[in-house]
VOGU-3710 file (C-alpha; in Angstrom, 3 decimals, decimal comma):
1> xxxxxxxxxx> 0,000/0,000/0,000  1,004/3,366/-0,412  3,503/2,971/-3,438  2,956/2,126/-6,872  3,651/-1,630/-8,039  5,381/-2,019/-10,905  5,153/-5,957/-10,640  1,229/-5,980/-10,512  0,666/-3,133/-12,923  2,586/-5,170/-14,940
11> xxxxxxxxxx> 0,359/-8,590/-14,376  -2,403/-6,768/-15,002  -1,253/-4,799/-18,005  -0,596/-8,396/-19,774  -3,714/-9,564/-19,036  -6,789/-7,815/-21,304  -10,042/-8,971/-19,256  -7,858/-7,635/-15,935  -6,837/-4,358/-17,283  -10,559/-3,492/-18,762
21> xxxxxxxxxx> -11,924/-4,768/-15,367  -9,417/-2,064/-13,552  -10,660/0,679/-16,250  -14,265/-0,235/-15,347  -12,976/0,375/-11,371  -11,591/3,407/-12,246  -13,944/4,829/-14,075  -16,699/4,131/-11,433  -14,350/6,102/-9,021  -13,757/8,908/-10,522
31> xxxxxxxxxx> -17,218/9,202/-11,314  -18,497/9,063/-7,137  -15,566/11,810/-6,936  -15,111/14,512/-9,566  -14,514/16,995/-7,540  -11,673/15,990/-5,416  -9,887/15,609/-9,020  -10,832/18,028/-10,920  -7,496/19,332/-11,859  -6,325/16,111/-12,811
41> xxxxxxxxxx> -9,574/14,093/-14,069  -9,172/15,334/-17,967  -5,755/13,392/-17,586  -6,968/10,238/-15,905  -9,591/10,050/-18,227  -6,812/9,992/-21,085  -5,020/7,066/-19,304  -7,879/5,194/-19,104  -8,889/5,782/-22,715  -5,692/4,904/-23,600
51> xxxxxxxxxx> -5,345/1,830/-21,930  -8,707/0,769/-23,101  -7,656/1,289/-26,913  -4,358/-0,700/-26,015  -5,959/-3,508/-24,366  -8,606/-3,949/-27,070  -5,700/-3,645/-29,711  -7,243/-0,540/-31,762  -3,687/1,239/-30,589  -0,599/-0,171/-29,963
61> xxxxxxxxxx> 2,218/2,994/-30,684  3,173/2,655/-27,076  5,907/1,283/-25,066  4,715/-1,499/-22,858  7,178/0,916/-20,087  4,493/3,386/-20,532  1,128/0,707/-20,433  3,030/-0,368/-17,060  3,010/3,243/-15,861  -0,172/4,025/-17,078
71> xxxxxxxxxx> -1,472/0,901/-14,958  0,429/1,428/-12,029  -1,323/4,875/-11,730  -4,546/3,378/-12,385  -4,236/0,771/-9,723  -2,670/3,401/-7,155  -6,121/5,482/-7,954  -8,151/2,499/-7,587  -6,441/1,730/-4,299  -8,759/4,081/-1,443
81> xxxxxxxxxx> -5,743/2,706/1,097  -3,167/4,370/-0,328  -0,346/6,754/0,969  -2,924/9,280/2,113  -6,071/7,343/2,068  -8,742/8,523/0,159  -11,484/8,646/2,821  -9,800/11,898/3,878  -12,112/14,569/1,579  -10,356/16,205/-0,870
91> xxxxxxxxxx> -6,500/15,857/1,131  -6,983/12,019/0,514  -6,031/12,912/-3,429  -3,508/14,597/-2,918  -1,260/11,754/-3,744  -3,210/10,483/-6,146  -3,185/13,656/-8,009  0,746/13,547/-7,477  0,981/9,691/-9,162  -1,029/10,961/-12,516
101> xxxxxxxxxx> 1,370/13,727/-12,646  4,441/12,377/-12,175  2,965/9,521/-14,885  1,736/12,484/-17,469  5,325/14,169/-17,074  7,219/11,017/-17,558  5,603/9,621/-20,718  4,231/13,185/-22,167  5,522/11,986/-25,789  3,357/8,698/-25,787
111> xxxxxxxxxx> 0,168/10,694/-24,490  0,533/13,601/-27,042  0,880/10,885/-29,568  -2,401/8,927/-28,458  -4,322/12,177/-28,406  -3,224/13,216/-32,054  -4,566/9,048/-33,214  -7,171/9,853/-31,133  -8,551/13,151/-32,725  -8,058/11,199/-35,989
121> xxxxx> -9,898/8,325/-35,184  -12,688/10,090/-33,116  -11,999/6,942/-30,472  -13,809/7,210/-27,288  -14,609/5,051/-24,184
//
């Protein structure tokens, strides 16, 4: 708890029905809390479009570094018992909003990239 897990993201990354059942989780969360992550939710919805195109194989121009990441922040959302648990209103997303940041920064070129296919294709969840 309270770290992100490169080992599961990854288990769950390789595994299609697993990552679209996370996506379905996370969706469903940041649904019962838009608020809390409002600065951050046009992002997270990105990821999780973008994860859903990779897992169902309509995009693939993506390291599978950068699916692991993208997972890893996912699951770290998903998790309410995380480094500053998420029962805690609004402070509880703090870190939370500090994972999908860190993510965005580190793999800004594959994101950019997805959002250009995506404009093309007109691909939504």
């Amino acid at each position: 708890m309270g770290k992100l897990n490169i080992h599961e993201a990854s288990s769950i990354a390789s595994r299609k029905k697993s990552l679209l059942v996370l996506l379905v989780k996370a969706g469903g969360r940041l649904l019962r809390n838009p608020k809390a992550l409002l600065s951050m939710s046009s992002t997270l919805k990105t990821f999780l479009r973008l994860l859903k195109a990779w897992a169902l194989r309509d995009y693939r121009d993506v390291s599978w570094n950068s699916i692991v990441m993208l997972t890893a922040a996912v699951v770290y959302f998903v998790n309410p018992l995380d480094a500053i648990p998420d029962v805690a209103p609004v402070i509880g997303f703090l870190d939370d909003i500090g994972v999908i940041a860190f993510v965005l920064n580190s793999i800004s070129a594959d994101i950019k990239r997805f959002e250009e296919w995506e404009k093309a294709q007109k691909y939504r969840i």
